[in-house]
C-alpha positions in Angstrom: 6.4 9.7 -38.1 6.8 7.2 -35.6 4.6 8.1 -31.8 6.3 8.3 -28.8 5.1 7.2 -25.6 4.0 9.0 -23.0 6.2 11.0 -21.1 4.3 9.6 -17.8 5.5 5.9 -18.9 9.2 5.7 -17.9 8.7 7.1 -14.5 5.9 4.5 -13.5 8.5 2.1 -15.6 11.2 2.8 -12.9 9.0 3.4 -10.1 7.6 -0.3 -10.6 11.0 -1.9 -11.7 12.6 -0.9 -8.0 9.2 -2.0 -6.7 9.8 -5.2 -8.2 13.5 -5.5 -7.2 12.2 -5.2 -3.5 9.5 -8.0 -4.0 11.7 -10.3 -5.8 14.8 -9.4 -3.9 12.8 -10.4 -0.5 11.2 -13.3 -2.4 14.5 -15.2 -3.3 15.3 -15.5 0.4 12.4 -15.4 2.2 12.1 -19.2 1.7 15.7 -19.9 2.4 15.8 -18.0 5.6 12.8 -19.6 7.4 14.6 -22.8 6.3 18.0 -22.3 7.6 19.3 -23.9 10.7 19.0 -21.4 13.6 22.0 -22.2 15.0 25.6 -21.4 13.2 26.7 -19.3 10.5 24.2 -17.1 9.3 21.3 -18.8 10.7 17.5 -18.5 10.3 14.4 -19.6 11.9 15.0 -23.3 11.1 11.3 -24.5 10.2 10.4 -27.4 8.2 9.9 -27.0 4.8 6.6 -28.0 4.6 5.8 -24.8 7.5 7.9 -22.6 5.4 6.0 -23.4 1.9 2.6 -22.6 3.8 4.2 -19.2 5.2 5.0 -18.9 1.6 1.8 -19.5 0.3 0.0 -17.3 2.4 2.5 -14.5 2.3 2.1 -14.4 -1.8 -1.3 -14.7 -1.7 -2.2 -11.9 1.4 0.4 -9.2 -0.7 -2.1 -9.7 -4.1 -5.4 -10.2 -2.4 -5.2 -7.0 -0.5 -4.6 -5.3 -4.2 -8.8 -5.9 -3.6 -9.1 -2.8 -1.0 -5.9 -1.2 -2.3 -8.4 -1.0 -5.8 -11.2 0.7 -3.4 -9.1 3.1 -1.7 -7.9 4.1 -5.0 -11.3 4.6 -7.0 -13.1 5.7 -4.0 -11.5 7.5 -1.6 -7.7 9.1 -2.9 -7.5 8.2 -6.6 -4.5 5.4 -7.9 -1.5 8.9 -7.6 -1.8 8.9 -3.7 -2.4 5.4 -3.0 1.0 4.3 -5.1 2.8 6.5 -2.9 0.8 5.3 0.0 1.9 1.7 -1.1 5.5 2.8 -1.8 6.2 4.3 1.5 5.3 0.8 3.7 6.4 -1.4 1.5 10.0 0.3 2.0 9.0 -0.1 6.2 8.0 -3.5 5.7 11.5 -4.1 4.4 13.7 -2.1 6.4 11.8 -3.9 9.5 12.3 -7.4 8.3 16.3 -6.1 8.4 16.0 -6.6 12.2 16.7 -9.9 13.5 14.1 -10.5 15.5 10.2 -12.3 15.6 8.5 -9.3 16.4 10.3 -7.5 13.5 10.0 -10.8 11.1 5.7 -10.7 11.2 5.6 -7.1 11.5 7.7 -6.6 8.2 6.0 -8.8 6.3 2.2 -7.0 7.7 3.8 -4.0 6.3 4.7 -5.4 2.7 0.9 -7.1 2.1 -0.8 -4.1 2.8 2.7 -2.0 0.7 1.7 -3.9 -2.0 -2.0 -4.1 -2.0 -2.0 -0.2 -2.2 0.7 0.1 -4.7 0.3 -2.8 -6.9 -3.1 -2.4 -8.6 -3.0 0.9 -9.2 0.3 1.8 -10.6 -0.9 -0.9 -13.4 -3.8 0.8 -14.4 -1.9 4.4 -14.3 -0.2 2.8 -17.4 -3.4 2.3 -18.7 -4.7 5.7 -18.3 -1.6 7.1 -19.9 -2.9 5.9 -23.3 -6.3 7.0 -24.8 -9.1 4.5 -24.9 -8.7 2.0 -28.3 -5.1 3.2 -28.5 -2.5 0.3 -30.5 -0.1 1.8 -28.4 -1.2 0.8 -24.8 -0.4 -2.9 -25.4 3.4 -2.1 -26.2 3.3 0.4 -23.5 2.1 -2.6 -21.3 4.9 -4.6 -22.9 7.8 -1.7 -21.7 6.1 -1.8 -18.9 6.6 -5.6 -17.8 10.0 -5.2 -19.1 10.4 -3.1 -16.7 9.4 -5.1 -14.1 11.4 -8.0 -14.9 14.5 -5.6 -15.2 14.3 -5.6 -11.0 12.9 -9.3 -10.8 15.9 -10.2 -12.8 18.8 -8.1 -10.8 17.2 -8.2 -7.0 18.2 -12.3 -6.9 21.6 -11.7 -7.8 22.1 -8.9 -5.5 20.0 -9.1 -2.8 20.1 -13.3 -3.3 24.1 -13.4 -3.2 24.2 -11.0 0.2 21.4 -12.5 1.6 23.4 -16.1 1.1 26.8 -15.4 1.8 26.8 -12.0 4.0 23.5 -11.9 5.9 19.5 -12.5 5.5 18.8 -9.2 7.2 21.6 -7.5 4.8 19.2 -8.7 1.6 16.2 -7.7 3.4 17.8 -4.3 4.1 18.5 -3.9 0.3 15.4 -4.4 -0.6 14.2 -1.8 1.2 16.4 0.8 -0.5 15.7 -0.3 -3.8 12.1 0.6 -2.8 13.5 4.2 -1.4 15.0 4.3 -5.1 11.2 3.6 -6.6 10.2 6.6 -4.2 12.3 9.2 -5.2 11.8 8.6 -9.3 7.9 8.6 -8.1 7.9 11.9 -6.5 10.5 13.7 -8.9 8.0 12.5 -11.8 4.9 13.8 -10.3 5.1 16.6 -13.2 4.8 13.9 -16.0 1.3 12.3 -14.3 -1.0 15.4 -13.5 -3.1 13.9 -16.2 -3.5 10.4 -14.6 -4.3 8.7 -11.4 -6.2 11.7 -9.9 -9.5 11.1 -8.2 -12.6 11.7 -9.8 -15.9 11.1 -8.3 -18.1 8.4 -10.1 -20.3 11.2 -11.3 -17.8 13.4 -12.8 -16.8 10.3 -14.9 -17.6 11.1 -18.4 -20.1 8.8 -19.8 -21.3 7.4 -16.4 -23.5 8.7 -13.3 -23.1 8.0 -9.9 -24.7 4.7 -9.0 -25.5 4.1 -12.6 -25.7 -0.2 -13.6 -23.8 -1.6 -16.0 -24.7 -2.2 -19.3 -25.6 -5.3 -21.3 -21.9 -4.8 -22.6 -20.2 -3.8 -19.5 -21.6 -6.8 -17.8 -20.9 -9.5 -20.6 -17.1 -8.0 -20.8 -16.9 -8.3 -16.8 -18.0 -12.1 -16.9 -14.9 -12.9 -19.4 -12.8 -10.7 -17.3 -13.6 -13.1 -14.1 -13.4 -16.2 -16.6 -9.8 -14.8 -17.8 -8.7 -14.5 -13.6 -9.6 -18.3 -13.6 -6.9 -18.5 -16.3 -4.5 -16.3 -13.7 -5.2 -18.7 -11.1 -4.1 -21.4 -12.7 -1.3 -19.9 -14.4 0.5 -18.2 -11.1 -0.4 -22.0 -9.1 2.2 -23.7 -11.9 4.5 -20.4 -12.3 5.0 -19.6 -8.3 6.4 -23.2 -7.8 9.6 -20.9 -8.7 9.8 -19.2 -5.5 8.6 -21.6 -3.2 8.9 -25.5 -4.2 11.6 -25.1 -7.1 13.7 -22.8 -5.0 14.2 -25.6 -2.5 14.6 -28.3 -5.2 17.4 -26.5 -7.0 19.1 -26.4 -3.6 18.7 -29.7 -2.6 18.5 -31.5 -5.5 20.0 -29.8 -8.8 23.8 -29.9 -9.4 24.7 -26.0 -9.4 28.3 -25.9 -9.7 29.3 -24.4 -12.8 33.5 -23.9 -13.4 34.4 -25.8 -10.3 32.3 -23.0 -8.1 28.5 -23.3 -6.8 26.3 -21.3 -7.5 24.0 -19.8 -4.6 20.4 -21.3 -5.4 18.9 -18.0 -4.9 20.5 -16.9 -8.0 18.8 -19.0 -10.0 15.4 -17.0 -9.3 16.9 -14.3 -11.5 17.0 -16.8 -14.4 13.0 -16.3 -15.4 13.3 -12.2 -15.3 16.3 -12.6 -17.1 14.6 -14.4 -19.9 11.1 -12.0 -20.1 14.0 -9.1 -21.0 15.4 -11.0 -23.3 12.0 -12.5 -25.1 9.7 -9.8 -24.3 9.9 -8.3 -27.4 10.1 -11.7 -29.8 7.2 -12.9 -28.1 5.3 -9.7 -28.7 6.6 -9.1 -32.2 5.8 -12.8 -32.9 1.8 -11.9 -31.8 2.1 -9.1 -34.1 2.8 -10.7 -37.3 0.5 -13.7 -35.8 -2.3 -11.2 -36.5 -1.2 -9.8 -39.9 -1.2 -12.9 -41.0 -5.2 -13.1 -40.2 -4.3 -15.7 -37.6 -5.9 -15.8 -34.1 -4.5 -13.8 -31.7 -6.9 -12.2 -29.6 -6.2 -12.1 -25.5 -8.1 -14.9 -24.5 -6.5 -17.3 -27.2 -2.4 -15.7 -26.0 -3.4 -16.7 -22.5 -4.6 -20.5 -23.2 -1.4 -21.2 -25.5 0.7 -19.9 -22.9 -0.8 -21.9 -20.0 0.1 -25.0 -22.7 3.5 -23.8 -22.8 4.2 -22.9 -19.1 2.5 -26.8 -18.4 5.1 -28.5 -20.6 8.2 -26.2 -18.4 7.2 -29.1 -16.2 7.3 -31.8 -17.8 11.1 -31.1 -18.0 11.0 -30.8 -14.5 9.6 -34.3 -14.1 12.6 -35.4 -16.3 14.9 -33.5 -13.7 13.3 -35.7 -10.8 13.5 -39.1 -12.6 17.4 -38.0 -12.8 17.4 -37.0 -9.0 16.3 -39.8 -8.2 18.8 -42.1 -9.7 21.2 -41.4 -7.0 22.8 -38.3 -8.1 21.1 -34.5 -8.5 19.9 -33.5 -11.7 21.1 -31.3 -14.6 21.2 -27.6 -14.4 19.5 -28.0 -18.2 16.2 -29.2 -16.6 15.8 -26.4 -14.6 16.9 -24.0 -17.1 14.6 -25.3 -19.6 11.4 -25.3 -17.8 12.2 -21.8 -16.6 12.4 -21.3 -20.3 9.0 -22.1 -21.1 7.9 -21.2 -18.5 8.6 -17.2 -19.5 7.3 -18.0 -22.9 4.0 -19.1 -21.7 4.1 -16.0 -19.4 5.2 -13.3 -21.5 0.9 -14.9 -23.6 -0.2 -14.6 -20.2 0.5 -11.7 -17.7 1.1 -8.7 -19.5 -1.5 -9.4 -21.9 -3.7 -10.3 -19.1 -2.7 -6.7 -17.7 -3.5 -4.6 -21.1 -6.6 -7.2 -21.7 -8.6 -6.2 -18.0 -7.7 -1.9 -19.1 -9.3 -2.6 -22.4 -13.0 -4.3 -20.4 -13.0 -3.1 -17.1 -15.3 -0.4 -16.5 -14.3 2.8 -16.3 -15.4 3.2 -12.9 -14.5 -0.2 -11.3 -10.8 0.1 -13.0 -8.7 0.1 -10.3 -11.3 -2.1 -8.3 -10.6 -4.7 -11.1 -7.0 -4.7 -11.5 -6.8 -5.3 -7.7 -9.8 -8.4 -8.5 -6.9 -9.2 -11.1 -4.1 -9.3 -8.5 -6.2 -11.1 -5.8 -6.8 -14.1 -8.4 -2.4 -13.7 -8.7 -2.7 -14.3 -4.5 -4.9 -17.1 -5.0 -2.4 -18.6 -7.1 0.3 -18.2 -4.9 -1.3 -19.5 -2.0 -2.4 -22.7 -4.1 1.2 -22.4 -5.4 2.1 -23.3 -1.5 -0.8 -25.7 -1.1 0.9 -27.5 -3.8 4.7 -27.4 -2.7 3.5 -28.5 0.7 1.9 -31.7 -0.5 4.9 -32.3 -2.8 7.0 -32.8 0.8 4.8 -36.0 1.1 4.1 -37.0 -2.2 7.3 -36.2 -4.0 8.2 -34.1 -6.5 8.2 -36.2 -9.9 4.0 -36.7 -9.0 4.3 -32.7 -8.3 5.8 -31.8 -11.6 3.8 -34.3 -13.4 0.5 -33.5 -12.1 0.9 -30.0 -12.9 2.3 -30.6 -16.7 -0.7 -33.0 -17.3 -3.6 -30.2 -15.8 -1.3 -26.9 -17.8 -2.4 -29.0 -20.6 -5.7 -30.0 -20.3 -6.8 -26.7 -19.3 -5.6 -24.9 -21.8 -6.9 -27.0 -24.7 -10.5 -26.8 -22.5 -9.6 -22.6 -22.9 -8.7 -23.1 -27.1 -12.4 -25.3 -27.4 -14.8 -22.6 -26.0 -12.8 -19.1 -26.7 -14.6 -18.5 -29.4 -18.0 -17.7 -27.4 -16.0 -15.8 -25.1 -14.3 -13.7 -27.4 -17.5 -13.0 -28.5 -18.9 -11.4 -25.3 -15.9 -8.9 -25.5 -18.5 -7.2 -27.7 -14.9 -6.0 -30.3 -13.1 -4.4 -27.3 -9.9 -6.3 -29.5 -10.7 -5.6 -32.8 -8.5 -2.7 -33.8 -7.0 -2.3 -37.3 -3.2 -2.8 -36.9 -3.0 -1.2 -40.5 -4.1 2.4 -38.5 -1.0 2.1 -36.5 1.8 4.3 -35.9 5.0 2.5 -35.5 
């Protein structure tokens, strides 16, 4: 008889895809806004766009690098339940301020939404994880319904909050984000019932297995060391992959031909297109890992995550294509940017939730949360180098940009398929369960 998830699973599912509809919703605009001229109809702050890429970068990178302390306060002081809610309640501020048109309110929103985030972020990840007993087969899919779940509000903020944001008002979009975060609230608290058996906190000595103070083992330590070696592989993964907020988002506005039927398309729209695509290749990609391993073929965490930083590299390489278009005189195909959106899902759908299920599997028990948020501070880094990037494209152009980043996707990820051997090795088997055991 088949297993059922957890009945804990589709609340943090919901809780986490209106959390996501408020991130992404804000996202799709934030760049736009600081952009817009701030005089005429629905103006903005009218900065460069080199200022408003490093805004950008540091923005993106602040919300995940405080996931660092938001991981303490949870495993030290009010356990991951409180802290979610904690997280939940100012991210919703942090929007519902940034809907006030004003300086003051513009900073102090965005204050609101890193520290929102850092709380929530971390911890409502490794909930999932606790929902599932340790060597289950089921956590990865739960992982997998789980990022589904996330791209479900990724994919739908753009198009709502993008289009009133656009056409109606900034401080309209920024004031829907914050209810969809209300929304995430109220499923959060009404599901309370569904998670007594997860997120509580437990002092490191009533930790089963481990004492207060205690070192890591010779195990513990090894599986830590690939754990920081597999956040290098974030790093570089979420530097090539934010482009699509920051840098692309201003391309495809300036320089991709968006009308479609005689009408065009709002460019913040377009952000919608690679949350669109996780739902609808989630569950290929998975299935296609699956049978990968039945067949006796590699498919161990590590190896998912250098393929996919292959794939997500050559999303630019068509992007290089759509410049050497561009700059013929006349803007570039939709195709391009569709395409490397494309691949750049696929490589992501071998990279972040497998990245997600892979640091629940190592992490110790006791540093869990503290390592998720290590997990989401190497995301920030990302972003911010994500903006470091974008920036320099203002001077050096964008073909070089795109290029560059195809050219080092690649090169890095072969370097990852040469050595993964040895680090698969210091997992010490936290991969090797028998899919033949599993309940469907």
């Amino acid at each position: 008889m088949a297993r059922k998830h957890p009945k804990g699973l589709p609340i943090l599912f919901f809780t986490e895809m209106w959390e996501r509809f408020s991130y992404y919703g804000m996202r799709a605009i934030l760049v736009l806004y600081i952009t817009k001229e701030a005089i005429g109809n629905n103006p903005g702050l009218g900065w460069s766009n080199s200022d408003a890429l490093a805004l950008y970068g540091w923005y993106t990178m602040l919300v995940y690098v405080m996931s660092i302390p938001g991981g303490i306060l949870a495993d030290r002081v009010l356990g991951q339940k409180k802290t979610v809610l904690i997280g939940g309640i100012l991210i919703a501020l942090g929007q519902l301020t940034l809907a006030i048109d004003n300086m003051i309110s513009f900073y102090s929103g965005l204050t609101l939404l890193i520290l929102g985030v850092g709380a929530l972020k971390p911890n409502i990840s490794t909930m999932v994880g606790g929902l599932y007993r340790e060597g289950d087969p089921m956590r990865d899919k739960g992982f997998t319904i789980f990022y589904i779940g996330i791209n479900i509000g990724a994919a739908s903020a753009p198009l709502l909050v993008g289009y009133i944001g656009e056409t109606i008002g900034w401080h309209f979009g920024f004031g829907l984000a914050g209810i969809g975060m209300i929304l995430g609230l109220f499923v959060y608290v009404w599901g309370q019932k569904y998670l007594e058996t997860v997120g509580n906190y437990v002092p490191a000595k009533k930790i089963e297995g481990t004492k207060t103070n205690a070192p890591l083992t010779k195990i513990e330590k090894d599986r830590v060391i690939v754990l920081l070696i597999s956040f290098i592989i974030v790093i570089v993964f979420w530097a090539a992959y934010e482009q699509a907020g920051g840098l692309m988002n201003l391309y495809t506005k300036e320089k991709i031909n968006r009308v479609v039927f005689g009408y065009e398309i709002p460019a913040s729209i377009f952000q919608s297109v690679p949350a669109l695509f996780v739902i609808i290749f989630g569950t290929p990609v998975a299935a296609f890992w699956v049978k990968h391993q039945l067949k006796g073929k590699e498919s161990s965490s590590l190896y998912k995550m250098a393929i996919g930083t292959i794939i997500t590299g050559f999303g630019f390489l068509l992007m290089s294509g759509a410049s050497l278009e561009a700059a013929s005189g006349q803007k570039a195909m939709l195709l391009w940017l569709v395409g490397a959106y494309l691949l750049h899902v696929i490589g992501e759908l071998s990279i972040s939730p497998v990245a997600l299920s892979f640091i629940t599997k190592l992490a110790p028990v006791k540093y869990a949360s503290i390592m998720m948020g290590v997990y989401f501070a190497a995301t920030g880094l990302g972003n911010k180098l994500a903006g470091i990037v974008g920036e320099f494209a203002t001077q050096a152009g964008e073909f070089e940009i795109f290029t560059g980043i195809f050219v080092f996707c690649v090169l890095f990820g072969i370097l990852l398929l040469v050595f993964f051997k040895k680090l698969k090795a210091l997992t010490h088997g936290a991969e090797d369960l028998k899919l033949e055991h599993e309940e469907a």
